[in-house]
Structure formats: C-alpha cells, structure tokens
N, C-alpha and C positions, 0 to 999 in steps of 0.2 A: 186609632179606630178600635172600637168597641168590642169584643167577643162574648160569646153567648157558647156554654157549653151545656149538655143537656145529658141526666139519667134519669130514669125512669125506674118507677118499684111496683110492684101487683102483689095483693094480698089476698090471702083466702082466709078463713075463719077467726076466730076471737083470737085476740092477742098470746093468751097461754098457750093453746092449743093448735093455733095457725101456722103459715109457713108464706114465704112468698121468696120472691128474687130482686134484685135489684143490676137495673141494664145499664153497663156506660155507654149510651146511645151516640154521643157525639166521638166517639177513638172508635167506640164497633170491637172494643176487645176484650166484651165479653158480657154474661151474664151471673150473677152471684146468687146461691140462698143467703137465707137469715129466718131467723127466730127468735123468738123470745128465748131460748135459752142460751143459744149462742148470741146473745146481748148482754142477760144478765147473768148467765151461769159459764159454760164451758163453749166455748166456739167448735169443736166438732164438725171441723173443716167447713162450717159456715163465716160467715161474714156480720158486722154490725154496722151501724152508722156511725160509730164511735171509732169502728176500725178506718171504717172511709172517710172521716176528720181526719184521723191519724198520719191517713196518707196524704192528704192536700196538704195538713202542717205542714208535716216533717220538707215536703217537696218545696211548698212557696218558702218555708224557713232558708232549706237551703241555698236556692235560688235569692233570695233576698243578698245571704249574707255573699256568696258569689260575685254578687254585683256589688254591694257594695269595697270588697277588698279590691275586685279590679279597679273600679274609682279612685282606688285609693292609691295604685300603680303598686298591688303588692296582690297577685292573684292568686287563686288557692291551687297547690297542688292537689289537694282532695279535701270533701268534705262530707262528712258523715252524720248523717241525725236520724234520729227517731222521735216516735212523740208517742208520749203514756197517756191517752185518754182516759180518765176515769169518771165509770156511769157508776151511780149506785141507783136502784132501784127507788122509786116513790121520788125520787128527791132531781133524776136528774143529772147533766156533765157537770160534776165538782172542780173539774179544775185538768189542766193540761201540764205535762214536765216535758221539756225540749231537750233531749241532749244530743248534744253537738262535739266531733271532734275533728279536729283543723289543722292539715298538715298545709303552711303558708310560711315560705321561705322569704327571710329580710322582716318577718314582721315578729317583735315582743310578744310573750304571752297578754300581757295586760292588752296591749293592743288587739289583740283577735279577742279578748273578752269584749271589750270597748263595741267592736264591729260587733258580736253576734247579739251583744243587748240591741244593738237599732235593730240588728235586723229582728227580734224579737217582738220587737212595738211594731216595726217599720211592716212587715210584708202584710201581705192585703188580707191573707187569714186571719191572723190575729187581730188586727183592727177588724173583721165581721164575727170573731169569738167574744164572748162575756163575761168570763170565766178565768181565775186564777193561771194564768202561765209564768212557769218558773225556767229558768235555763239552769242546765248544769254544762260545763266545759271543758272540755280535754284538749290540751294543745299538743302538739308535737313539732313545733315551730317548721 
C-alpha cells in the first residue's frame, strides 16, 4: 500500500530578504525557519531544503542498507550515516556524499562496501536524486 507524507512551507517577501517556515505536517513534529541565508550562507539555527534532503538521505540510506544486510542473514549491529548536500548558489544541488559506518558482525569489509553501494543506487531517494552521489565507508566489522 501506497503512502503519502506531507510538509508544507509559507513564505513572506523576496527571496534575499524573506523568511518563511517549513511544517512536517504528516509526524506533527514540528515546524522550521529558513532563509536565504541559512541556504546559501550560515544556517543560524535555521533550516534548508538541502538540510531536509539531507535527512531523508541519510535515513532511506540507512534503512535500505539495513534491510539489505538482514537479507543477507548478516544484520547490522549499527549503522551510521550522514549525507553532505551541496547547494551552490545560481547553479543549484551539485552533488550529494553519503558516508556510512557499519558495525556487522560475520560480514568482510568488502562485503558491507558491496551492500552499502546497492543500497546507494538501491533506496528510493536516490533513485528521485539527479545529482552526483558518492559513498565513503567505514567498517568496523
């Protein structure tokens, strides 16, 4: 079955000089600023859409690779990622870097590389991204 989650953004004046918020309306756990500056310049305890790519990555990232190692019958004791959006101005998200570190006990380093490249193509963000994404990986078997 299908899901459908939903936020919502309100803005007030021109881009430079505007400000607005951005609602996770579907969890109800909260609402955020943002600005143009905390996009292009310093976040100042704002928020970006760049930051909130960030966080679906890194999260369906995990989640992919998760599932995938369980499949595998070698399940993760922990897994750790972030993800480095980069906006440059006039131009645009350049490109996304995933890094991942994998504590999965019975499994080779090569092996958890192996798994976190599918889950890198594999989870559902990436495949609606456009943009350059690189994986870096830290194993700790």
């Amino acid at each position: 079955m299908a899901t459908t989650r939903t936020a919502a953004a309100h803005w007030e004046g021109s881009l430079m000089e505007g400000a607005g918020q951005v609602t996770l309306q579907s969890s109800g756990l909260g609402t955020y600023d943002v600005t143009w500056a905390s996009r292009a310049e310093d976040p100042n305890g704002r928020t970006s859409p760049e930051e909130l790519i960030a966080a679906a990555h890194s999260t369906c990232f995990s989640m992919a690779l998760a599932h995938a190692l369980a499949e595998a019958g070698t399940p993760p004791t922990t897994i750790d990622t972030s993800a480095d959006v980069t906006f440059q101005a006039g131009v645009g998200i350049t490109g996304i870097v995933l890094k991942v570190k994998g504590a999965v006990p019975g499994m080779t380093e090569e092996q958890f590389r192996e798994a976190a490249e599918g889950a890198r193509t594999g989870c559902p963000v990436s495949q609606a991204l456009s943009v350059p994404i690189t994986l870096e990986v830290t194993f700790s078997g």
